[in-house]
C-alpha positions as a LaTeX table, in Angstrom:
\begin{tabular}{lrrr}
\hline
Residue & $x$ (\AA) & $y$ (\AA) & $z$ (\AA) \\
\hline
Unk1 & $-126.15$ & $-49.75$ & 91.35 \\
Unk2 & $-122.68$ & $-50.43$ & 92.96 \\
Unk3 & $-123.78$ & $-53.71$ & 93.50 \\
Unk4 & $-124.70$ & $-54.56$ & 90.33 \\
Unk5 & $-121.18$ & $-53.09$ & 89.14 \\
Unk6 & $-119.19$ & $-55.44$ & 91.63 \\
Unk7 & $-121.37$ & $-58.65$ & 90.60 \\
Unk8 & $-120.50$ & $-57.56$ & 87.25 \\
Unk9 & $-116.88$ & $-57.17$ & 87.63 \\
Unk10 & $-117.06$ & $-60.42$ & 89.41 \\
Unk11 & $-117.78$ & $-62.20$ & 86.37 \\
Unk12 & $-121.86$ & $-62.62$ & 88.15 \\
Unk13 & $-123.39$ & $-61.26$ & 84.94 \\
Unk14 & $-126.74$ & $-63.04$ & 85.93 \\
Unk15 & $-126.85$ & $-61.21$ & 89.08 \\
Unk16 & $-125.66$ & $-58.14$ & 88.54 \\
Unk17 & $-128.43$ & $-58.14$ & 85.40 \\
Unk18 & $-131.36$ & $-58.85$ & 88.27 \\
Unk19 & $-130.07$ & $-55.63$ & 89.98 \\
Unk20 & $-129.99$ & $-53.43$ & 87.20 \\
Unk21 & $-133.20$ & $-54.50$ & 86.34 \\
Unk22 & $-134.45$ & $-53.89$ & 89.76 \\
Unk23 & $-132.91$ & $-50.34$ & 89.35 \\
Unk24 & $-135.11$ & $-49.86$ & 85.88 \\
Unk25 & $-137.98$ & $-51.18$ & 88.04 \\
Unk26 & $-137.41$ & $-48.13$ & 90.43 \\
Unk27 & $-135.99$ & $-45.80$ & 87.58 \\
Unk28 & $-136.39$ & $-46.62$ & 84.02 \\
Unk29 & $-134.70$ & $-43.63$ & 82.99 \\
Unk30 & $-131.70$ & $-45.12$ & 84.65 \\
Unk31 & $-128.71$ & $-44.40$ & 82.24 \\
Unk32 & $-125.85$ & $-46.20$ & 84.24 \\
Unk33 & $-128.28$ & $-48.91$ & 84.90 \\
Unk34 & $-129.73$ & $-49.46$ & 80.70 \\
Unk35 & $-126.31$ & $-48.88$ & 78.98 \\
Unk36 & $-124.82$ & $-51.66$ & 81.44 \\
Unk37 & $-127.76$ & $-54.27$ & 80.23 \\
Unk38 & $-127.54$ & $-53.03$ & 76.71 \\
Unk39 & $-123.74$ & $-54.29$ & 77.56 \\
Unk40 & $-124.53$ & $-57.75$ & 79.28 \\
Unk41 & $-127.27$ & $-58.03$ & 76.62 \\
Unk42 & $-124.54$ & $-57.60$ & 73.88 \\
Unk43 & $-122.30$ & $-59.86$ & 75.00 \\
Unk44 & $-124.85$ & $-62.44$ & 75.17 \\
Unk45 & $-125.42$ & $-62.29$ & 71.46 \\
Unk46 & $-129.12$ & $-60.73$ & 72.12 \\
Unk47 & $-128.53$ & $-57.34$ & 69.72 \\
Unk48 & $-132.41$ & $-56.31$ & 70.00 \\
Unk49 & $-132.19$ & $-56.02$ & 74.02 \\
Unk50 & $-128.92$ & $-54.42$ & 73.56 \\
Unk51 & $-130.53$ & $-51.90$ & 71.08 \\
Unk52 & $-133.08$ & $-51.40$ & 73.64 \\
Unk53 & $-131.19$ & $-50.68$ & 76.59 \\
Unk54 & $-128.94$ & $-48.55$ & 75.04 \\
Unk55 & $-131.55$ & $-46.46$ & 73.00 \\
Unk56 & $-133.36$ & $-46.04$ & 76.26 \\
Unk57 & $-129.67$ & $-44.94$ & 77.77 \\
Unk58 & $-129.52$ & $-42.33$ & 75.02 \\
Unk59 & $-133.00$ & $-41.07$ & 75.49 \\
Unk60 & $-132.09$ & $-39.94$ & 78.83 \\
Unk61 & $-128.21$ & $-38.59$ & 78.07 \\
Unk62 & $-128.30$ & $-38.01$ & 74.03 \\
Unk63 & $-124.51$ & $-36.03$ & 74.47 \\
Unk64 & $-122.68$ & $-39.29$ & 75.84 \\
Unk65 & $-120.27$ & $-40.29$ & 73.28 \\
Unk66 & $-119.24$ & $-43.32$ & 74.65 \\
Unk67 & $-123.32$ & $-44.67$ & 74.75 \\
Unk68 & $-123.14$ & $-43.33$ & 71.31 \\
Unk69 & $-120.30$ & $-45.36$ & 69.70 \\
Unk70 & $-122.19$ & $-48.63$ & 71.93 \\
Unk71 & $-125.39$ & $-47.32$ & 70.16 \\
Unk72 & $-123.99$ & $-47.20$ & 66.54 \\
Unk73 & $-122.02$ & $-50.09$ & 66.54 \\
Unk74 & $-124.71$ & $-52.35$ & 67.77 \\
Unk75 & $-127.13$ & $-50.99$ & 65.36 \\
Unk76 & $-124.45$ & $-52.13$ & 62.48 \\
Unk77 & $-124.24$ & $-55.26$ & 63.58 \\
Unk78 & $-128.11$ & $-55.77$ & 63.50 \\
Unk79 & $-128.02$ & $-54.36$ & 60.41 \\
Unk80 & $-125.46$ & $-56.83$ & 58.88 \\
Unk81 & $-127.79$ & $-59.53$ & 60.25 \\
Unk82 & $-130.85$ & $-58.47$ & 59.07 \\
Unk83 & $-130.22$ & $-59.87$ & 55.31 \\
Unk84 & $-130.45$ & $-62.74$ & 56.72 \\
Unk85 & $-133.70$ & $-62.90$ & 58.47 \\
Unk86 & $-135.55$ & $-61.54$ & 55.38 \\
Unk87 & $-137.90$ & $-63.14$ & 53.01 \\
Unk88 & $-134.97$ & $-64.79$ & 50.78 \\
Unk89 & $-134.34$ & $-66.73$ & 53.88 \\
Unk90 & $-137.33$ & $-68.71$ & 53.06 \\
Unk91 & $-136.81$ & $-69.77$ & 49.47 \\
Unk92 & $-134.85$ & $-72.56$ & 50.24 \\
\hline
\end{tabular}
């Protein structure tokens, strides 16, 4: 995990995403290791992952406010999108 936190803070987002994963492989109830790719995930644009991870985060620490607000926020913006990506979409 430290690892993955010093690739990260490296600007290696790639690598330090292989390492949390390989935590998750070992411990998918990983907290650090799932909010951390719901954040690399996020910045990458990919919202679903990022819902993922950090649903899976708060699974397995429900009273961490700052996974919360991550949580919340990222569900917004999916929801903001999802008007978009509806049926009306295709009535062009």
């Amino acid at each position: 995990l430290r690892q993955a936190i010093e690739k990260y803070s490296q600007g290696k987002t790639a690598e330090a995403e292989r390492i949390y994963q390989q935590v998750l492989a070992v411990d998918f109830r990983n907290v650090d290791a799932n909010y951390n790719l719901g954040a690399i995930a996020e910045g990458r644009g990919d919202l679903e992952a990022a819902d993922r991870y950090y649903s899976a985060a708060l699974k397995n620490n429900p009273s961490d406010l700052e996974l919360q607000d991550a949580a919340k926020a990222v569900k917004e913006k999916l929801s903001r999108q999802s008007p978009h990506l509806g049926p009306a979409s295709g009535s062009f």
